[in-house]
N, C-alpha and C positions, 0 to 999 in steps of 0.2 A: 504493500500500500504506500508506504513512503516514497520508494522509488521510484514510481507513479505518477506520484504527489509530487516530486522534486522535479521529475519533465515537464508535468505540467506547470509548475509557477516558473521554470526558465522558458517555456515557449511562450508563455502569456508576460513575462515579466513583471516585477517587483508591484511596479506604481497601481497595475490593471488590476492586482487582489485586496480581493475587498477587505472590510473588519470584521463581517460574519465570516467570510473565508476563514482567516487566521485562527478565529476563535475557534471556529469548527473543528481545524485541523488541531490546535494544540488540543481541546478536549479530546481527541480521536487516538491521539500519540498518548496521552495519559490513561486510556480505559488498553488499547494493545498492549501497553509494556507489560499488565496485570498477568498472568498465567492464568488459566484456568482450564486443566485438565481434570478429566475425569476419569481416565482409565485406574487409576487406584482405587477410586470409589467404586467401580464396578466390578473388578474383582474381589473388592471383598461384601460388594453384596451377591456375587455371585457364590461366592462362599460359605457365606450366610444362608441364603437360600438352600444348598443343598446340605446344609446341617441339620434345617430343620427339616428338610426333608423325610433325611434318611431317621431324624426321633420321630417324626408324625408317621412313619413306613413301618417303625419298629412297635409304635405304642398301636397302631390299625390293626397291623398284625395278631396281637394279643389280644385285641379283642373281638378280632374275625376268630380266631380259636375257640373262644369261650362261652361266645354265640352258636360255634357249630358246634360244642361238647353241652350246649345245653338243649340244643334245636335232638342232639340224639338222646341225649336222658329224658327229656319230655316223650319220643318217642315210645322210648325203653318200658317209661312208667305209663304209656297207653294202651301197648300189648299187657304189658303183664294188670294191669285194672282189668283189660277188657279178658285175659285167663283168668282172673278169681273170679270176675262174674260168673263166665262159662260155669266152671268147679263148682261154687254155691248152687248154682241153678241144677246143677248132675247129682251132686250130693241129696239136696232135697228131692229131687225126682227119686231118686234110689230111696232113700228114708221114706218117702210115701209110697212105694211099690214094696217096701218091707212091711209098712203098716198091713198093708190091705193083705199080702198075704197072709200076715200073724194072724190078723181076724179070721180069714178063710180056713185057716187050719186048726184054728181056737174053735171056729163051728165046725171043722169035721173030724175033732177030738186029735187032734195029731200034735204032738209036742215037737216041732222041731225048732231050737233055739233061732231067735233070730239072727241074723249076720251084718253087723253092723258095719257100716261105709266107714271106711278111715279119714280125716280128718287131716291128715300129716300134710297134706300136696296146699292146702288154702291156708292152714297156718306158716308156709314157709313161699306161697307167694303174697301172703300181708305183710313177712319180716322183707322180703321185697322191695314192697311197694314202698314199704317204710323208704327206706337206704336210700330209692331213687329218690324220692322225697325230698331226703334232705339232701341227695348231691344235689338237685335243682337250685336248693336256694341258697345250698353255698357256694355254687358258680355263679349265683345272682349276685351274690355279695361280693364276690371277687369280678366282676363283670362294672357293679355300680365304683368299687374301690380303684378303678384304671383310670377314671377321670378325675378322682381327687389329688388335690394339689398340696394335698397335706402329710406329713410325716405318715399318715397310716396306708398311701397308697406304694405299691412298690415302683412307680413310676414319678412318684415326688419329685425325683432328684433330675429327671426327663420335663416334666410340669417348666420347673424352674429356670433349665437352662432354655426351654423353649422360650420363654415368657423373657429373660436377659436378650436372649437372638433377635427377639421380635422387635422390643424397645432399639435394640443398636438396629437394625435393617430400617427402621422408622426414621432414624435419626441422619444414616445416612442417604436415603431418598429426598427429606430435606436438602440434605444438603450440597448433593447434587442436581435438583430443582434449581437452588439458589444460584448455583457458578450458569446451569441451563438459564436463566436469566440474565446472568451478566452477560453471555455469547448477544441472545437477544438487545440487550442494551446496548453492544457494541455493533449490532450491523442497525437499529437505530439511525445509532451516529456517525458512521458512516455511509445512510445512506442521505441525512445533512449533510453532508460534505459535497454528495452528487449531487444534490437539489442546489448548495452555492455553486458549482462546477459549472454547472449546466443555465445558471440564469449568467455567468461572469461570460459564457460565447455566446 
């Protein structure tokens, strides 16, 4: 731009540039000499970025696991409900075909001992149903404790650095918004410089 600038006030010479000219120009020489690179800001938000990434990848992760180990325990505990029902339902039907024949043999004198349905298959799928039971709700609890930001979650120390990552990525968007500005404020006034340029021929 200077060099530019230097051809043009020797072909026009000294007397022909005006006072907006000059001012133009030295505001113009004062905003260029400034730096304002941004390639360090962008690597390290680009570094940033993939930090949180890879803890946002790691904490989804765990909780896509414990969503699908509880999407199959609810499973688990639907067959085995819907087996004690079956059992209850088979057990009573046998106990009422044992009644009816105790009576039928009670009226035609016959003593034959009844034979009683075992019991053992519905009391160990209720110990069962229990178990699943509670793994449901203690994957529930370990499922709600993945988002807590407090010492009792095992990802607290993930919460934390996430939330540090976020504040400095924030801070450096700012702040390269700002020098994005000053680019802006420099072609501005340089393109005052072209509007004096252009009324001085």
């Amino acid at each position: 731009m200077n060099v530019l600038l230097d051809e043009f006030e020797e072909k026009v010479g000294a007397t022909k540039l005006s006072p907006e000219y000059l001012a133009s120009r030295h505001e113009l020489n004062e905003r260029l000499s400034k730096p304002i690179p941004t390639s360090s800001i962008d690597e390290d938000m680009s570094q940033l970025n993939t930090n949180i990434s890879d803890i946002e990848s790691k904490i989804e992760a765990e909780r896509a696991l414990v969503v699908s180990r509880i999407s199959e325990l609810k499973v688990a505990q639907a067959r085995c409900s819907g087996e004690l029902e079956r059992e209850r339902r088979r057990v009573a039907d046998a106990t009422a075909v044992q009644s009816t024949n105790s009576l039928f043999n009670s009226l035609l004198g016959r003593k034959k001992a009844p034979k009683k349905e075992p019991e053992s298959r519905i009391g160990e799928l209720e110990s069962n149903l229990a178990i699943l039971s509670n793994d449901v709700l203690e994957q529930q609890k370990q499922l709600s404790m993945i988002d807590l930001h407090s010492s009792g979650s095992r990802f607290a120390e993930q919460w934390n650095q996430l939330e540090s990552m976020q504040t400095r990525l924030r801070q450096l968007e700012k702040e390269r918004s700002d020098r994005i500005q000053l680019v802006k404020e420099r072609a501005e006034v340089t393109g005052s410089v072209a509007d004096a340029i252009s009324r001085i021929l």
